[in-house]
C-alpha positions in Angstrom: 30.7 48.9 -26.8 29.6 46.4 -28.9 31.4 43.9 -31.8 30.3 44.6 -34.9 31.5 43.0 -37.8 33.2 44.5 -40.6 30.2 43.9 -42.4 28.0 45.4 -40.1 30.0 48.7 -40.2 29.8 48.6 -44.5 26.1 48.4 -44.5 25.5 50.9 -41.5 28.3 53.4 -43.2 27.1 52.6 -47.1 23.4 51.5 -46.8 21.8 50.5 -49.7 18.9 50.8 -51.2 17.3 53.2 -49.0 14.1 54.9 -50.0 10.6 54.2 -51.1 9.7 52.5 -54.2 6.9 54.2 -56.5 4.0 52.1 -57.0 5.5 48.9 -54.9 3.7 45.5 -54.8 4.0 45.7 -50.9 4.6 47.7 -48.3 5.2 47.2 -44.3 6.1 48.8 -41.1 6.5 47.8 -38.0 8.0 49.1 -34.5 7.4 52.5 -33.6 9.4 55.7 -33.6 7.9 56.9 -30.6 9.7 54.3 -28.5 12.9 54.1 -30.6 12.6 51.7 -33.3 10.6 52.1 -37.0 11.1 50.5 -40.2 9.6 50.5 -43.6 9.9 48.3 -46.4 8.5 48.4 -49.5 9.1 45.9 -53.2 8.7 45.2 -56.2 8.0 42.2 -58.5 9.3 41.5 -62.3 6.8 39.7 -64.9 8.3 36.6 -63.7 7.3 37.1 -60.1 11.0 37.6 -58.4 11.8 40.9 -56.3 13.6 42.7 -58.6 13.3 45.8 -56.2 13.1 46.2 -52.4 13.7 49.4 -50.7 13.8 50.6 -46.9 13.3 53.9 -44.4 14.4 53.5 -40.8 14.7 55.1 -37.3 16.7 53.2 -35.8 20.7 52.2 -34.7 23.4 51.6 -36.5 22.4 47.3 -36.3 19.1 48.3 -37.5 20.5 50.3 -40.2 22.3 47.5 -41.3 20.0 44.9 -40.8 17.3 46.2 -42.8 20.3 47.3 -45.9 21.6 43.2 -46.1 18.0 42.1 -46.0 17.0 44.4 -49.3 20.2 42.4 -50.8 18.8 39.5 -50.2 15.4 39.9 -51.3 16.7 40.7 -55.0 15.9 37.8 -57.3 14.1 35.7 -55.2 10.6 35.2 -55.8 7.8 35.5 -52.5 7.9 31.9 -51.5 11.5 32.2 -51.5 11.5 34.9 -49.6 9.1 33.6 -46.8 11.9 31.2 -46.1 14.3 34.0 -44.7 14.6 34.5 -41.2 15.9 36.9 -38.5 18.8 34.4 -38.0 19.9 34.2 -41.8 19.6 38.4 -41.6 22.0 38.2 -38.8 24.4 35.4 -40.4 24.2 37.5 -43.3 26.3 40.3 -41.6 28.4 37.8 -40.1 26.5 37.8 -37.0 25.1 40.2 -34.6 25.5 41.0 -30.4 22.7 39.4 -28.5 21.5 42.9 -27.6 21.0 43.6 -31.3 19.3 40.5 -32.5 15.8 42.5 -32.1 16.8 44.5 -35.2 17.2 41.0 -37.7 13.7 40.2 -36.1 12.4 43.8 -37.0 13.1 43.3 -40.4 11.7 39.8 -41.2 8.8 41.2 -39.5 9.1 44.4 -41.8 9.2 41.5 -44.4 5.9 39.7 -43.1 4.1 42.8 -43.4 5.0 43.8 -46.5 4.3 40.4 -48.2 0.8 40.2 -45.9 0.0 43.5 -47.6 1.0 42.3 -51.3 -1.8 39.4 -51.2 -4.4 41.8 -49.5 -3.8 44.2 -52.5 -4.5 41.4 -54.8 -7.4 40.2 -52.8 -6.1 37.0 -52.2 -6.2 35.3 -49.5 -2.7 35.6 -47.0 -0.8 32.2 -46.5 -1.3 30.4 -43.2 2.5 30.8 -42.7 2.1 34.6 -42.8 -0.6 35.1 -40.4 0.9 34.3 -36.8 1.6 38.1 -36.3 -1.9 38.9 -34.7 -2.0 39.5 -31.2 0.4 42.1 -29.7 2.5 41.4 -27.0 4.5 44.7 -26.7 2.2 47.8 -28.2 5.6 49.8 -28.1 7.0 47.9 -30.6 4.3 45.9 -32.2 6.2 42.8 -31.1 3.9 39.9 -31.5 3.2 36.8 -29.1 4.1 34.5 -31.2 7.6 36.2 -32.1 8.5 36.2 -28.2 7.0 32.5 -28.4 9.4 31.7 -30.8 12.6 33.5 -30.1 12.3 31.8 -26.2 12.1 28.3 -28.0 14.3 29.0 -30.6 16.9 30.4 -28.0 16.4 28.8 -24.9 15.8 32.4 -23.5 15.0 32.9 -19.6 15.2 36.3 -18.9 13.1 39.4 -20.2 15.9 40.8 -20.5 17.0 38.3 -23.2 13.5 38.6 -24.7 14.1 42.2 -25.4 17.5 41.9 -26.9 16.5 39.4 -29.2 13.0 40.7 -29.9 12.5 44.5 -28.2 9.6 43.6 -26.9 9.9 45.2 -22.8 12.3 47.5 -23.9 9.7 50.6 -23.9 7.2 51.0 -21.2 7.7 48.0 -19.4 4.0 47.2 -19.0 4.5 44.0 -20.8 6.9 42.6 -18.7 4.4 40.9 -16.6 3.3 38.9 -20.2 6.6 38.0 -20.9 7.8 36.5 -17.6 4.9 34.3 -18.1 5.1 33.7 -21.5 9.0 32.6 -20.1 7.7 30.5 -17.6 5.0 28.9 -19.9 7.2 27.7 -22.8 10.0 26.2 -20.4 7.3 24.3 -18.7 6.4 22.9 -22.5 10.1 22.7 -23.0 11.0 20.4 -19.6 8.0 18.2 -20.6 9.7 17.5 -23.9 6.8 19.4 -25.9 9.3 22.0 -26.9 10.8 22.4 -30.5 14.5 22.1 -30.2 16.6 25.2 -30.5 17.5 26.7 -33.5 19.2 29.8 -32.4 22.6 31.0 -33.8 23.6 31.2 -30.0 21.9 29.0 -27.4 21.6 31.1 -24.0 22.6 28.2 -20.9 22.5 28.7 -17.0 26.3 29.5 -16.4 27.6 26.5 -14.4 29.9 26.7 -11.6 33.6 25.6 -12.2 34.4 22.1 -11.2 35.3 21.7 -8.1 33.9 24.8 -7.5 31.4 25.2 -4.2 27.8 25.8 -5.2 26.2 29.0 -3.6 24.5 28.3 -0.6 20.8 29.4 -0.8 20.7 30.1 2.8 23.5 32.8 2.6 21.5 35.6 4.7 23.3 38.1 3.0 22.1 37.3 -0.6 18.9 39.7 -0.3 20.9 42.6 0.7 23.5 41.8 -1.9 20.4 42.0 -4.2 18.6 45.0 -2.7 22.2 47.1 -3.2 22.7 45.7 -6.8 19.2 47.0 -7.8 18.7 49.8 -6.1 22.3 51.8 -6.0 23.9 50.2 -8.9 22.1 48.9 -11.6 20.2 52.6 -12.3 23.8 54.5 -12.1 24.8 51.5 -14.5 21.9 52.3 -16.7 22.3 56.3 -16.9 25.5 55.0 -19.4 23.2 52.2 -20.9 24.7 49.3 -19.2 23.2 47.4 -16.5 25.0 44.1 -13.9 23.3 40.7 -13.0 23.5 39.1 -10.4 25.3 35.1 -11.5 25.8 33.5 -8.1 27.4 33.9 -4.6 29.9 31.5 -3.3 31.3 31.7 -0.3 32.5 35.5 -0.1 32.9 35.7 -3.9 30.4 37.3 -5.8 30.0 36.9 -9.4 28.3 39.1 -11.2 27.5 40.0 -15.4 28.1 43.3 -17.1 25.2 43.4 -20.2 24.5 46.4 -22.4 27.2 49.1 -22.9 29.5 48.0 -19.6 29.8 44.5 -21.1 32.4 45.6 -23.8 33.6 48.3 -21.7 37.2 49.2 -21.5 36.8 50.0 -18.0 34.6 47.3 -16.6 37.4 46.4 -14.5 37.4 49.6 -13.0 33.6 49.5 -12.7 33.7 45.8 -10.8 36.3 46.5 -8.5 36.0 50.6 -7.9 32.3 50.6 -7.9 30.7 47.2 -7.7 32.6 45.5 -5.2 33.3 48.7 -2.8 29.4 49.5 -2.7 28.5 45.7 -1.9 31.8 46.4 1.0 30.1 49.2 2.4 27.1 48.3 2.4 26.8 44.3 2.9 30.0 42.9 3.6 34.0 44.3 3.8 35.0 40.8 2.7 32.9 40.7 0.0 35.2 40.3 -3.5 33.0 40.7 -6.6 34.4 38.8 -10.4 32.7 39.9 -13.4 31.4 36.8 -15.2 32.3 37.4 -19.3 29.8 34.4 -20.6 
C-alpha cells in the first residue's frame, strides 16, 4: 500500500467539517460517483467577506476524504481572493504531502473550490473572474476533468505518461475513451516545452526519465526480443497485476537484465519481491528468454 502521512490518517479517521451548510454563498461539485470519485463543497461568508464556514460531502478514498477535510481548514478566515490563491499542491503540502497516485484528489478539491466560488458570483450576478473561468471544456466526461487542468498538471509536473495524468488528475481513470486526448495533449505541451515555450515546473515532485547507472550499458533498440518482452508484460501480467490494483512498466532492457516498475498497489507491496522474481521474471523465462533476470526499479 501506499504512505500516508500521519496527518493524512487524522483527517481521513476524524474528518471535519463534513456536511452541508444551510443557505451557503456557494456551492460546487465535481467528479462523479458513477465512476468513483464525487465531492461537494459548499461556504459561507461573514459581514466582512472571509469564509467563516466551509463544509464538504464525498464519495471517495481515504486521500480524498482527507483532502477535501484540510482544505475546509484552510478556507476558514480567508476571504475569496485569498482563497483563489490555494492550489492542489498547497492541499497536498498541507497533509504533509500525498503518493503520486493520490494527487488527483488535492486537484478534486481546488476544483470543488473553483466551482463553488464560480457559483458565488453567478448567485450575485456578477460577473466570474477571468482567473476562475479556465474550467470549460471537458477532457474526461467521467470525471469532469478539464483540459486545461491536464494542461497544467503535465507543465506543472513534467508528466509523460497517461498514466501519470490520471494519478495526478483522474482524468483516463474511467472509461478510457479519453486517452487518445491525453496522449496528445502529452505530446503537445512537451513539444511547447522542448521549444522553451513551456512554464517551468512547479510541481511538489518533478517526474524525470530514469537514467541508466553510470557506466551502465544503454539498452540496445535493436534487441529483437524487446516486443515479445512487451507483448508478455501486457498481455499475461499487467491484467493479473491489475485484478489486485497494481500494474508493472516496462523501464529499459540491457543486455539480459530487465528493469521493470511496480505502480499502484504492488509498488508498496510487501511481497513485490516475490512478485518480480516468482511471477515477472519466470513468465518473461518461459515465455521470451531463460536467461532473462528482471530488477524492479523503486524511482
Amino acid at each position: 500500500m501506499w504512505n500516508y502521512t500521519d496527518k493524512v490518517f487524522d483527517h481521513f479517521m476524524n474528518p471535519r467539517n463534513v456536511g452541508e451548510i444551510t443557505d451557503p454563498d456557494g456551492v460546487g461539485e465535481v467528479g462523479s460517483m458513477a465512476c468513483g470519485d464525487a465531492l461537494r463543497l459548499s461556504f459561507k461568508l461573514g459581514p466582512d467577506g472571509r469564509i467563516v464556514d466551509a463544509k464538504f460531502q464525498t464519495f471517495g478514498c481515504g486521500s480524498a476524504i482527507a483532502s477535501s477535510s484540510v482544505l475546509t481548514e484552510m478556507l476558514k478566515g480567508k476571504t475569496l481572493e485569498e482563497a483563489a490563491q490555494i492550489t492542489n499542491e498547497d492541499i497536498a503540502a498541507e497533509l504533509g504531502g500525498l503518493p503520486r497516485e493520490k494527487m488527483h484528489c488535492s486537484v478534486m478539491g481546488r476544483e470543488a473550490l473553483e466551482a463553488a466560488m464560480i457559483d458565488h458570483y453567478k448567485r450575485l450576478g456578477k460577473g466570474v473572474p477571468c482567473d476562475l473561468l479556465h474550467r470549460e471544456t471537458i477532457l474526461c466526461h467521467c470525471f469532469q476533468v478539464s483540459k486545461d487542468t491536464v494542461k497544467q498538471a503535465i507543465f506543472d509536473h513534467r508528466l509523460k505518461e497517461i498514466e501519470d495524468v490520471t494519478n495526478y488528475t483522474k482524468a483516463g481513470g474511467g472509461c478510457t475513451d479519453c486517452h487518445h486526448d491525453i496522449a496528445d495533449m502529452i505530446r503537445d505541451c512537451w513539444d511547447q516545452i522542448e521549444r522553451g515555450e513551456a512554464p517551468p515546473p512547479k510541481g511538489l515532485v518533478e517526474l524525470t526519465e530514469l537514467a541508466p547507472p553510470p557506466g551502465a550499458a544503454r539498452e540496445s533498440a535493436a534487441d529483437p526480443r524487446r516486443e515479445r518482452i512487451e507483448e508478455v508484460l501486457a498481455h499475461d501480467i499487467a491484467p493479473a497485476l491489475r485484478n489486485d490494483g497494481g500494474d508493472i512498466e516496462l523501464v529499459r532492457i540491457q543486455g539480459n537484465k530487465v528493469f521493470v516498475r511496480l505502480t499502484g498497489n504492488c509498488a508498496a507491496c510487501r511481497a513485490s519481491d516475490a512478485t518480480i522474481k516468482g511471477y515477472v521474471e519466470a513468465q518473461l523465462r518461459e515465455f521470451v528468454d531463460e536467461q532473462l533476470e528482471v530488477i524492479e526499479v523503486n524511482s
